[in-house]
N, C-alpha and C positions, 0 to 999 in steps of 0.2 A: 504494500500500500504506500502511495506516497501523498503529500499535503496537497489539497488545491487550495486551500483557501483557509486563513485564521482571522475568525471574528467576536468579538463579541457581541454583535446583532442575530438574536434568534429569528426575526423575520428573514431577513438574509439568508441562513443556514435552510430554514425552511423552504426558501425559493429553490436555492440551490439543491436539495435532493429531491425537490418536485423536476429540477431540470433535468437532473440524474437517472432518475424512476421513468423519466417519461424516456428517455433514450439509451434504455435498458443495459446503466451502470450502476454496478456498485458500489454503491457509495459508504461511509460509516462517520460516526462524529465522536470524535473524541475528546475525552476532558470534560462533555457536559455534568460530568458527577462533581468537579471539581468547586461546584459553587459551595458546594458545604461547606469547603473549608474556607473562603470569600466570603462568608455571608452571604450570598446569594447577590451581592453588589455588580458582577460580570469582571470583575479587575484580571480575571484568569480570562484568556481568548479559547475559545475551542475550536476544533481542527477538522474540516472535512476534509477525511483522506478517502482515495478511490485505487483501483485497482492499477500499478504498475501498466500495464499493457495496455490499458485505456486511457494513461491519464492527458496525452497530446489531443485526443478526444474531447476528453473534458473540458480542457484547457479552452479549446476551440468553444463549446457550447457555453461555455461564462462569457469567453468576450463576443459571442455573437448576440446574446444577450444584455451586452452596454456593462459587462462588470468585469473590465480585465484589470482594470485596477486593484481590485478585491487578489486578484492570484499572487500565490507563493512562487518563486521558481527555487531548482534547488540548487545551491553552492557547486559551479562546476568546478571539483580540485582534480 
């Protein structure tokens, strides 16, 4: 799995694996448990990761969507 995207906007996250669901990727969100230990404030981002093989895929369906902004890329060393 790797990152598309870290936010803390739950409508965002929401969009984003309606966008996913709807062009049969899998998606996952990680860290949403973390607000417990936050207080439930968002200060922690969570992480929609998707599947290695797909995520150039993904990548594309965010910014065809107007949210490329929103993307992670990952550190190329």
């Amino acid at each position: 799995m790797e990152e598309l995207v870290r936010t803390n906007d739950p409508v965002l996250i929401s969009f984003l694996e309606s966008l996913m669901r709807d062009a049969g990727i899998i998606c996952m969100v990680a860290d949403h448990t973390m607000s417990v230990l936050d207080g439930s404030i968002g200060a922690i981002p969570r992480r929609v990761l998707v599947d290695s093989d797909r995520i150039d895929e993904a990548r594309a369906i965010v910014t065809d969507a107007g949210l490329a902004a929103e993307l992670r890329y990952r550190n190329p060393t």
